[in-house]
N, C-alpha and C positions, 0 to 999 in steps of 0.2 A: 583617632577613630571615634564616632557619633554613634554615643548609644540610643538607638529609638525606642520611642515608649507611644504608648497609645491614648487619646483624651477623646469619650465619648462627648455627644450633645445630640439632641431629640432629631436632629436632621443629619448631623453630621458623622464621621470619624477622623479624626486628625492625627496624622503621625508622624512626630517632630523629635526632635533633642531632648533628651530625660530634663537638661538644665532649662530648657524653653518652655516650661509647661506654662507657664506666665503669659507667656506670649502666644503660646496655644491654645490658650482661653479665652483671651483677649483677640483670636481669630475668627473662634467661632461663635462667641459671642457676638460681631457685626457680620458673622453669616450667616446663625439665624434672625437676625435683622432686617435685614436682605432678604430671605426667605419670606418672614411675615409681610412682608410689604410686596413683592411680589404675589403673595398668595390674591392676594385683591386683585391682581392685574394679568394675568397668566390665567388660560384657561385650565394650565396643570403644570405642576414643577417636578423635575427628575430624584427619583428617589433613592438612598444608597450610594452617595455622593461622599466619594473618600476626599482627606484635603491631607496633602502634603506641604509640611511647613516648612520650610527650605532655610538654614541658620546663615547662608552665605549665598549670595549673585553665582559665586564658580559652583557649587553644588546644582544651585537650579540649572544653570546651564549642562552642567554634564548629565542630569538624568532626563534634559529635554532640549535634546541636541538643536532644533528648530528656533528656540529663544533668541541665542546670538544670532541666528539667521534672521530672523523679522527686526533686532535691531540694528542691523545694518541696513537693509532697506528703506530704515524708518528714517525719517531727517534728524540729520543732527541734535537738533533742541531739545526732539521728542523721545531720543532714545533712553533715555534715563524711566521713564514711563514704560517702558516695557518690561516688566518686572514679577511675570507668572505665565502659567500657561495653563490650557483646560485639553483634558484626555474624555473619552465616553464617559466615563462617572468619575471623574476624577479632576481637581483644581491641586496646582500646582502654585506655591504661593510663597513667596518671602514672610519670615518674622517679622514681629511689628519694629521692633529693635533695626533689621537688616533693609527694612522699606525709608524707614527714617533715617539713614546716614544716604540712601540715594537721594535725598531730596537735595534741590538745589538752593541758590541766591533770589529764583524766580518767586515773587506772593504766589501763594496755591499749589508749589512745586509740593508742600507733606501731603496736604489734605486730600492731592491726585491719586499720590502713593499709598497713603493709609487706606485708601478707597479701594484698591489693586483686589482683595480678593472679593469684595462684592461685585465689582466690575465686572470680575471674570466669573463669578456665580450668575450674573442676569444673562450673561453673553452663554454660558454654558445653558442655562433655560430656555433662551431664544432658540440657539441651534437643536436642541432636543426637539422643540417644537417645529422648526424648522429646517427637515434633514438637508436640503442645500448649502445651507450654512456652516456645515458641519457641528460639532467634533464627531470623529476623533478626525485630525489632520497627520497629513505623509506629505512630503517632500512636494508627490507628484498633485494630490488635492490642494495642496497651499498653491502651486503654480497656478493649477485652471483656475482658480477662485480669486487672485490678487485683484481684479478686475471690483469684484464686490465685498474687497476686506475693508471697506467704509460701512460695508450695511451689520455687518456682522460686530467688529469691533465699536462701532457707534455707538449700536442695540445697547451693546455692555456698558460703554462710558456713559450714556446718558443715563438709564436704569442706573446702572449704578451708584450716583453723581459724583464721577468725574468732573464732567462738562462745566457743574455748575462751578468746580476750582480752577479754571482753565482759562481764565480771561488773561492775568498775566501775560501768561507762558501762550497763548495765541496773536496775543499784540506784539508779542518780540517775534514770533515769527512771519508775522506778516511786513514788519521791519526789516529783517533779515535777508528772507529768501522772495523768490518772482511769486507772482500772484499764485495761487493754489487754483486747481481748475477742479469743474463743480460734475459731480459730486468728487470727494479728495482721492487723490489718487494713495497706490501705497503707500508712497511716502509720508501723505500728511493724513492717514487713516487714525492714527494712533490720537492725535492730537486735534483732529477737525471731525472725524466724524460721527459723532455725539453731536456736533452743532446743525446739522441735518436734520436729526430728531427734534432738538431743540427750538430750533425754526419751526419744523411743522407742527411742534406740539401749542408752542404760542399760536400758530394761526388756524390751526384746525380742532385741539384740543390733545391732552396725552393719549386718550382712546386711537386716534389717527397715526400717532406718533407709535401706540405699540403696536398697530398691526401694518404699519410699514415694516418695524420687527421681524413681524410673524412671513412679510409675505418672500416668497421663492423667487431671485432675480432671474430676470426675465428680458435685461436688456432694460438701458437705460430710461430709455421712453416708457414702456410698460412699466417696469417699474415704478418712476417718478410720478409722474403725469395723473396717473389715476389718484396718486397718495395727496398731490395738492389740487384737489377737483377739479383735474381735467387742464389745469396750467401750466403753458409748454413749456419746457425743458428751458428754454433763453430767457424767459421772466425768470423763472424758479430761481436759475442761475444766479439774475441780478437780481433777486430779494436777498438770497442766504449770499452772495458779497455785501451788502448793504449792511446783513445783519452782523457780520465778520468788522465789519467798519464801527459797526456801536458796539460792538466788544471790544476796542483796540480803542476805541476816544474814550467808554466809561474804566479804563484798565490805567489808561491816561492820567485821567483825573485823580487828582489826593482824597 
């Protein structure tokens, strides 16, 4: 039985394993990190944000029954990266301890995982910002939205940086499995779509890149199209493959 205990921080409350407190400091210490750095980029961050520390993968799963559902959607390579989940004021998060035994063989497999609750802190400030986007998510809102869980989950992993650990683990799966089609679909949301952001922010700047973030999808044309000034959907396409391709030769290289 887990006895829970409580650890304030100026943004946060975290409520974890009396034995985890270690690792519950060490959580909210990279979320308010996370926070400060968002404060420069966010026109406002959600306030009153509980984090629940999670000491085990089966615990997270049972008190967020959805988790095991988006990892099996997610491709194979990627599912290990799905490792938290975000409520209306609330992230749901693995220990640091319990994020580092999911990491893989893959370079960048920890630094993805260590990354898990900032990730899902910017993703949880996009969607505040952004009520289409959600949180809170239900069975029947994860269905209509899979369409745009690139824009949503991206938001997170590139804010967050994920992205930036994810050259590996993107060149293996582009080895792997058939072409990923543009922008990623569910499958490959978890693990490509922070390269979305990532593109547009090299070519248009991060400001461009967060209020693709912010904007309500709208269909894929509206949506896209206006974010890389007005470049149709078939370019856009084959630049972010192009850019998929220098992440899999520089991931290559020693």
């Amino acid at each position: 039985m887990i006895r829970w205990t409580q650890t304030e921080s100026p943004g946060f409350v975290a409520r974890h394993a009396e034995d985890d407190a270690d690792g519950a400091r060490a959580t909210l210490e990279l979320l308010e990190g996370m926070r400060e750095r968002l404060s420069g980029l966010l026109p406002a961050l959600p306030d009153g944000v509980d984090v629940v520390v999670h000491p085990t993968t089966a615990g997270l799963d049972l008190a967020e029954p959805l988790v095991p559902v988006m990892r099996r959607i997610t491709a194979a390579p990627a599912r290990r990266f799905v490792a938290g989940w975000i409520g209306a004021h609330e992230l749901h998060v693995l220990t640091p301890a319990a994020l580092e035994a999911r990491a893989g063989s893959v370079a960048g497999s920890g630094e993805m995982l260590a990354a898990t609750p900032a990730a899902l802190y910017a993703q949880l400030a996009c969607g505040t910002l952004n009520p289409r986007l959600g949180p809170p998510f239900t069975a029947r809102a994860t269905a209509a939205t899979l369409r745009s869980l690139w824009l949503a989950v991206g938001a997170g992993a590139w804010l967050g940086g994920q992205t930036a650990h994810a050259r590996p683990a993107i060149a293996r799966r582009l080895r792997a499995g058939g072409e990923p089609r543009f922008p990623p679909g569910p499958r490959d949301a978890v693990l490509l779509g922070g390269t979305v952001f990532e593109l547009l922010a090299e070519e248009e700047g991060d400001a461009a890149a967060i209020e693709l973030a912010l904007t309500a999808p709208a269909g894929l044309r509206r949506t896209l199209e206006p974010a890389f000034r007005g470049r149709s959907l078939v370019h856009t396409s084959g630049a972010w493959r192009a850019h998929l391709a220098r992440i899999a030769g520089a991931a290559a290289r020693p």
